[in-house]
Residue, then its C-alpha position, 0 to 999 in steps of 0.5 A: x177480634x183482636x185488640x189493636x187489629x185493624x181488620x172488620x169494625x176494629x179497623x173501620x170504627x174511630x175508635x179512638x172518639x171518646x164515649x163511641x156508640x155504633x148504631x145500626x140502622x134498618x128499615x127491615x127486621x134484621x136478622x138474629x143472626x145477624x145482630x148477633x154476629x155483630x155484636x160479636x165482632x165490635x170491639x169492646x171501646x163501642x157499645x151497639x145498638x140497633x134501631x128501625x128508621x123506618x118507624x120514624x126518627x121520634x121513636x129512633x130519638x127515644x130509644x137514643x135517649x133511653x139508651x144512654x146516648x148524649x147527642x152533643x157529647x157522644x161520638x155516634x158511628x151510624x152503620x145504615x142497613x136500607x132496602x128502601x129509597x125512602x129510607x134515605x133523606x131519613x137517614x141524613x136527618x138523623x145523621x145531622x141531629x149528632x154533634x160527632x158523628x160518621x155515617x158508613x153505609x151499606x150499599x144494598x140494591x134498591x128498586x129493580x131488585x127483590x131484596x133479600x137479607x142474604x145480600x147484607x149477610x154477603x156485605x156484612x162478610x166483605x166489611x168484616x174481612x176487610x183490612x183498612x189499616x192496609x186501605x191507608x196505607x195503600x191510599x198513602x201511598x197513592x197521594x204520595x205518588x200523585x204529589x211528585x208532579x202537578x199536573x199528576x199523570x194518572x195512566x191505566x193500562x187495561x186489556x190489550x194495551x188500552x191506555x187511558x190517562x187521567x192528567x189534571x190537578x184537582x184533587x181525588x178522594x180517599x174512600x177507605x180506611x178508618x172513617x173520621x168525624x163527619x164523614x159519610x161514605x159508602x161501603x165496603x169502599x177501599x178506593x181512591x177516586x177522580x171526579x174531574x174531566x180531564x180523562x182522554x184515552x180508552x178503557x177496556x171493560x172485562x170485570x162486571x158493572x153495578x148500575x145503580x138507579x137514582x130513583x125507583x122510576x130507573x130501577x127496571x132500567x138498572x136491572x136491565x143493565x145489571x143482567x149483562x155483567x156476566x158477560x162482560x169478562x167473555x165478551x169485553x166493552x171498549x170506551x174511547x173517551x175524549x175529555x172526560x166524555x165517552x165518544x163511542x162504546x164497542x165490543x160486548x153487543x149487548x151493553x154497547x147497543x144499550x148503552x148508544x141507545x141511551x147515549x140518543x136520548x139523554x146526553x148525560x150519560x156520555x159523562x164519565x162521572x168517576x174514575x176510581x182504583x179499588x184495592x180492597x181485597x176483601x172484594x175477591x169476587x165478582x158478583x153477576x147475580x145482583x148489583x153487589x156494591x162489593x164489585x166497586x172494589x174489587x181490586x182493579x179500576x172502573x170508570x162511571x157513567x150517568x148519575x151521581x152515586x148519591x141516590x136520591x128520592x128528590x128531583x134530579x137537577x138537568x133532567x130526569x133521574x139516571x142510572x150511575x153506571x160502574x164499569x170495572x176492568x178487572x185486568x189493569x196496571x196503574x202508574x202514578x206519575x210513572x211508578x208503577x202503584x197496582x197491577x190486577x188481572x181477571 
């Protein structure tokens, strides 16, 4: 990797920290391969290394110190690998043990799905294909746009001239580019996100979806809701939604008939969590046959239903725990107080 790129970790990485360490952190024998592969492409500013969360954080704050690695000196860009929810509430401790620090995860699939090693392969290549210096500079552009009028007027246009609107003027937030000190997000990420209830309008749904289980006790949920991605493009789902609520859900039988059935037994997931527009290029596929992260940001627009995206093993306040629902349109126009920002299609 060329120096100066603003592709793969060059681009990813805040580089410009002094004394920069990005640290992986598994709790499974990542493969050789694949350690090797990333040793190859950290630009030289950071030094490596890899530790196992799973074999408890004194152990983790030995091979730190051994190392050579200052907690209150050192900036610390942690890059977690995990296959297990109890490997979570570990991670944010050792997160809050550094004085400068980032957290960027990869987003793997919990419960309800078999692990396997090939799916952080498929991440590891979407993060190292992506191009965050172009992340920033599309997201600027977006805040630029969404600052020429307050309140904004975000309007998505999907399939079939289905218009949703989101009008309001609580901030969004930036989920790409370069991390920053004290920053925690998810990857591969590249989006821009809504979280307020001021959305009214429909949303046609012919992309994919990731359902993403709160805690294990909703994974055979998740998984079932997972199956119907691939259906989704062939036979798409129309949202009518009423300020930020989802009122009906038609079209594709399968998913529309789950998802009443849920709509009866826990009002929750009526709420549209999340709108977010995605412009990562690097996402270049669908992926039908587990729950990729790397759907979410596929370039196009999704909206979330049911829980909050930051998975948990601890109790779920209102009730029991969720399944977070991402739906994608993969054909979309978005304007921006009325300039047109991105245009995508299946």
């Amino acid at each position: 990797m060329e120096r100066g790129s603003s592709r793969s970790y060059a681009g990813l990485l805040n580089l410009q920290a002094d004394r920069h360490w990005t640290v992986f952190v598994t709790d499974f024998p990542l493969p050789r391969s694949d350690v090797k592969r990333l040793r190859e492409e950290l630009p030289p500013e950071t030094r490596p290394l890899f530790v196992r969360i799973d074999r408890g954080l004194p152990g983790i704050g030995r091979e730190l110190r051994k190392a050579g690695v200052d907690r209150g000196r050192d900036y610390v860009s942690l890059q977690p690998l995990l296959k297990s929810f109890r490997s979570i509430a570990s991670v944010h401790r050792l997160f809050g043990a550094f004085t400068h620090v980032d957290l960027a995860r990869l987003d793997l699939p919990f419960a309800g799905t078999r692990f396997r090693t090939s799916y952080v392969r498929s991440l590891l290549d979407v993060v190292m294909r992506a191009d965050y210096g172009e992340q920033e500079r599309i997201a600027n552009r977006f805040f630029e746009l969404l600052e020429e009028r307050r309140p904004y007027r975000v309007t998505v246009r999907t399939l079939g001239e289905a218009t949703l609107l989101v009008s309001d003027d609580r901030p969004w937030f930036d989920l790409s580019g370069r991390m920053h000190e004290g920053e925690s997000r998810a990857l591969p990420g590249g989006e821009v996100a809504y979280t307020g209830d001021g959305i009214d309008g429909e949303f046609i749904v012919d992309g994919a979806l990731l359902a993403s289980p709160q805690t294990p006790r909703v994974g055979r949920l998740a998984a079932k809701l997972g199956r119907v991605s691939a259906s989704l493009q062939p036979s798409p789902l129309r949202l009518r939604i009423a300020r930020g609520r989802v009122e009906d859900a038609v079209g594709n039988r399968q998913l529309s008939s789950t998802l009443t059935r849920l709509f009866r037994a826990d009002d929750r997931y009526r709420n549209v969590t999340e709108v977010g527009i995605s412009f990562n290029r690097a996402c270049a596929r669908f992926v039908h046959d587990w729950p990729a992260a790397s759907n979410e940001g596929h370039p196009g627009v999704h909206v979330a239903l049911g829980g909050d995206p930051e998975r948990s093993d601890e109790h779920q306040p209102g009730g029991p725990p969720l399944v977070h629902l991402d739906l994608m349109a993969a054909t979309a126009e978005v304007t921006v107080n009325a300039t047109r920002f991105l245009r995508s299609s299946a």
